[in-house]
C-alpha positions as CSV (number, residue, x, y, z in Angstrom):
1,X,114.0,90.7,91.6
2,X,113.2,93.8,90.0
3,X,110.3,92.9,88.8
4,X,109.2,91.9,92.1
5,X,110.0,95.4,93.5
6,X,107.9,97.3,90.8
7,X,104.7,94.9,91.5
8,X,105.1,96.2,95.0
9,X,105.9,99.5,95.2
10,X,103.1,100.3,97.1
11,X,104.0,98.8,100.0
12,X,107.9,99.5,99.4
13,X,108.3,102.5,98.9
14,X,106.3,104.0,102.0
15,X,107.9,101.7,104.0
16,X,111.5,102.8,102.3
17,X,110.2,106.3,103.4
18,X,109.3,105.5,106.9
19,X,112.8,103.5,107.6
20,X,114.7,106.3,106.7
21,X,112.7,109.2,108.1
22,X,113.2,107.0,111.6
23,X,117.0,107.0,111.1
24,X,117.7,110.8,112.3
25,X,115.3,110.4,115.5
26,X,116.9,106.8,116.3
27,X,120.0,108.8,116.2
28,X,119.6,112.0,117.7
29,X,117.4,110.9,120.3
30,X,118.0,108.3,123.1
31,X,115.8,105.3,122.8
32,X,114.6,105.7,126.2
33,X,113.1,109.1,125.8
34,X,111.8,108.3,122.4
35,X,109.9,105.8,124.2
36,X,108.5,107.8,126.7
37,X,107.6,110.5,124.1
38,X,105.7,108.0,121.6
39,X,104.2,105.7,125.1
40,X,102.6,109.1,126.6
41,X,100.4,109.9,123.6
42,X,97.5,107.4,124.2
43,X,93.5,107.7,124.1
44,X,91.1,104.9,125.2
45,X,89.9,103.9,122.0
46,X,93.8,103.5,120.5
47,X,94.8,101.1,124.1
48,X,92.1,99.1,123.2
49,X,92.9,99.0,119.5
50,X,96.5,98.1,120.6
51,X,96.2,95.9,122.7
52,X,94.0,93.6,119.9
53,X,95.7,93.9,116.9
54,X,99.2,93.0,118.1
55,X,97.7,89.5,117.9
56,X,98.4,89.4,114.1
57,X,102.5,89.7,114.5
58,X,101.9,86.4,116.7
59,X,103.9,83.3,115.0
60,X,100.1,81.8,114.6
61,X,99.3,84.3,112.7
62,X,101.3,83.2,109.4
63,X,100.4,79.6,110.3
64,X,97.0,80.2,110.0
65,X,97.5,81.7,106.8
66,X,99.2,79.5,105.6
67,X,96.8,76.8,106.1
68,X,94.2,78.9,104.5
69,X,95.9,79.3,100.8
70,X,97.3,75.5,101.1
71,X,93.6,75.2,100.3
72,X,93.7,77.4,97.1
73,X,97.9,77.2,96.3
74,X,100.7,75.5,97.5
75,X,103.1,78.1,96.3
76,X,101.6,80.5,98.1
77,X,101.2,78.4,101.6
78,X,104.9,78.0,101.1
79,X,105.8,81.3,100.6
80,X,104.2,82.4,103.7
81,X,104.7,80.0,106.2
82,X,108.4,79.7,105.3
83,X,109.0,83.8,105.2
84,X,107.5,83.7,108.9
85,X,109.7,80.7,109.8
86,X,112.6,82.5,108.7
87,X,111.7,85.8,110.1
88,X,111.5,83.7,113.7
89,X,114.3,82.2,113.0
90,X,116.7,85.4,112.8
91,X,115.0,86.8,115.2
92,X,115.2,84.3,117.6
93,X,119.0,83.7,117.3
94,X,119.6,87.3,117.3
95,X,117.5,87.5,120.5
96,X,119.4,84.7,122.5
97,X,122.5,84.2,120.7
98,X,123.6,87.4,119.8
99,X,121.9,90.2,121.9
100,X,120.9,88.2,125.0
101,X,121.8,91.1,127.2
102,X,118.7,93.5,126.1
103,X,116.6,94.2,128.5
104,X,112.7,95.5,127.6
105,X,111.2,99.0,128.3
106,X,109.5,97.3,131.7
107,X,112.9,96.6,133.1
108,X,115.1,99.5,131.3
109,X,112.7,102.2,133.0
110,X,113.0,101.1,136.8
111,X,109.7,103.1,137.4
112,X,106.6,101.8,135.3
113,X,104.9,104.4,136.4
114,X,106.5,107.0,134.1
115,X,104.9,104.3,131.4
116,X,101.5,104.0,130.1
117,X,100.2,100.2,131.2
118,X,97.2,98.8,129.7
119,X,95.4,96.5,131.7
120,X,95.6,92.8,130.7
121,X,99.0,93.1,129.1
122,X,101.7,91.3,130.3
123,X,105.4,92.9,130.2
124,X,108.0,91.4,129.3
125,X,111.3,91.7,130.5
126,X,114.5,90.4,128.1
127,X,115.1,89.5,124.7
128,X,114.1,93.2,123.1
129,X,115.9,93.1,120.4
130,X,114.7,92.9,117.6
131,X,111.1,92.5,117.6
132,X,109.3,88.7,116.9
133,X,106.4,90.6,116.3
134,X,107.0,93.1,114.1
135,X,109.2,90.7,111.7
136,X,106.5,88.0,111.8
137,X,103.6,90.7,110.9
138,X,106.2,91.9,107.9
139,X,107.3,88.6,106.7
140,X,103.3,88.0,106.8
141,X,102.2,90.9,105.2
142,X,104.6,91.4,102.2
143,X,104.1,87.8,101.2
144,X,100.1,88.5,100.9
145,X,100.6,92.1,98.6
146,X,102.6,90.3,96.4
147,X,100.1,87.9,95.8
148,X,97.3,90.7,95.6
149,X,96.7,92.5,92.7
150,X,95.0,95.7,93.6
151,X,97.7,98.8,94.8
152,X,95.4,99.7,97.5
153,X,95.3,96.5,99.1
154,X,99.1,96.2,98.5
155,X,98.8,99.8,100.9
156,X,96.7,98.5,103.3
157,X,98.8,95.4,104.1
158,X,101.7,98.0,104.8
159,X,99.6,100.1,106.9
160,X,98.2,97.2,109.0
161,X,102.1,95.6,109.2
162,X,102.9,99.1,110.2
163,X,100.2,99.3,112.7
164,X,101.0,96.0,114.7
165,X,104.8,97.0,114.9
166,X,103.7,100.5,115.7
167,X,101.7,98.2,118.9
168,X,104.8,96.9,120.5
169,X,106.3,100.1,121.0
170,X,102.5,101.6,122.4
171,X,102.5,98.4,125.0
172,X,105.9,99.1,126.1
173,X,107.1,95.8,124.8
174,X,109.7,96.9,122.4
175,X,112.1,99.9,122.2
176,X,111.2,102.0,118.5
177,X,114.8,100.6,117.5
178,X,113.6,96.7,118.0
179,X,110.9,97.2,116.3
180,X,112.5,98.9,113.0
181,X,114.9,95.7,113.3
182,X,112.2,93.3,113.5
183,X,110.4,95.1,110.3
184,X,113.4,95.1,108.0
185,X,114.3,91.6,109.5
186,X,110.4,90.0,108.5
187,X,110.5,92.2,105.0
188,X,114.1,90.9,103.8
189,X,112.4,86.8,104.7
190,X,108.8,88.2,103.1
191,X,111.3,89.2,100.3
192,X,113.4,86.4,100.0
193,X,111.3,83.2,100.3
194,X,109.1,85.3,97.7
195,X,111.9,85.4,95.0
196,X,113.3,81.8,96.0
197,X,109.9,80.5,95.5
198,X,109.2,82.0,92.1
199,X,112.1,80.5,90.7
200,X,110.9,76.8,91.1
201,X,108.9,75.4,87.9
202,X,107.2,72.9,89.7
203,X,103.7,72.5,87.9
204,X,101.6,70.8,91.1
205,X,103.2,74.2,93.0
206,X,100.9,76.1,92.0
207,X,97.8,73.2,92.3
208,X,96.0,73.0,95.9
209,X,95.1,70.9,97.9
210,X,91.0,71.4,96.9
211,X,92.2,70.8,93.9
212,X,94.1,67.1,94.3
213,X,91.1,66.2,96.9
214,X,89.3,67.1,93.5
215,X,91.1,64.6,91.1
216,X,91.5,62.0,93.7
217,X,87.5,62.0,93.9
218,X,87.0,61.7,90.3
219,X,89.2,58.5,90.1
């Protein structure tokens, strides 16, 4: 497990640094009028950029993944599609089992108005806490940089994960506090179905499915 934290401490550690720099204002500030603060600083170009690349922290997202390395490893399909199923799973009881009675920013703030709607985007209205998105994006996105080899891309998987959670609080579909929730929930399944993975010595694991179609043909 160790090992698994040094080959990716660059998306880790600014993460580690973000989660606790949020601590104090989640604190000291009421969620509602941290909301309002981070909701009122918008441009054209960033509602636009929003309202696009929340996509990826949809549950199709890691699916489609998925599919895509079952090609080339079925380790590493595995690891991805089951770190988002388990993300979605937590999340989901958490949502309906244990936290049914959050309510979203469109229903929490009475009058929208005082929010900054983009057009197209639907509100939703219970079930904030914690955030589908932002765990699926996290489980998704720490299972690829530990798979990829160079630090920067390892960075820029964090800083796109960070991006799309960042999204849910800029469409007013998530409170900043659902959203930290949802990352640490989709990191811990990225983190876990990671290590559970590496621990099975199964030599077609790490064959694909290119490569089976292959050996089949040559029979």
């Amino acid at each position: 497990m160790s090992e698994l934290i040094k080959r990716n401490i660059f998306f880790l550690l600014p993460l580690s640094i973000l989660l606790v720099a949020l601590i104090p204002l989640m604190i000291l500030i009421p969620k509602t009028d941290l909301h309002i603060y981070l909701n009122q600083h918008h441009t054209d170009f960033t509602d636009i950029f929003f309202k696009y690349i929340t996509v990826f922290g949809s549950g199709l997202s890691f699916v489609f993944v998925g599919m895509i390395y079952l090609l080339f490893s079925f380790r590493r399909s595995f690891v991805v599609i089951s770190s988002g199923v388990l993300a979605g799973l937590v999340v989901q009881f958490l949502k309906r089992i244990v936290f049914t009675g959050v309510l979203r920013p469109s229903v929490v703030f009475e009058d929208v108005t005082v929010l900054h709607i983009i057009d197209g985007i639907k509100l939703h209205t219970y079930y904030s806490f914690p955030s589908g998105h932002s765990a699926t994006v996290f489980a998704l996105c720490f299972s690829l940089a530990v798979f990829a080899k160079r630090k920067i891309l390892k960075l820029a998987l964090f800083c796109l994960a960070g991006l799309v959670a960042y999204s849910r609080i800029y469409l007013s579909q998530h409170f900043l506090i659902d959203v930290y929730a949802g990352s640490v929930i989709g990191l811990l399944s990225g983190f876990f179905m990671t290590d559970l993975f590496s621990r099975f010595k199964i030599s077609w694991f790490d064959q694909s499915f290119l490569y089976l179609l292959n050996q089949q043909k040559q029979k």
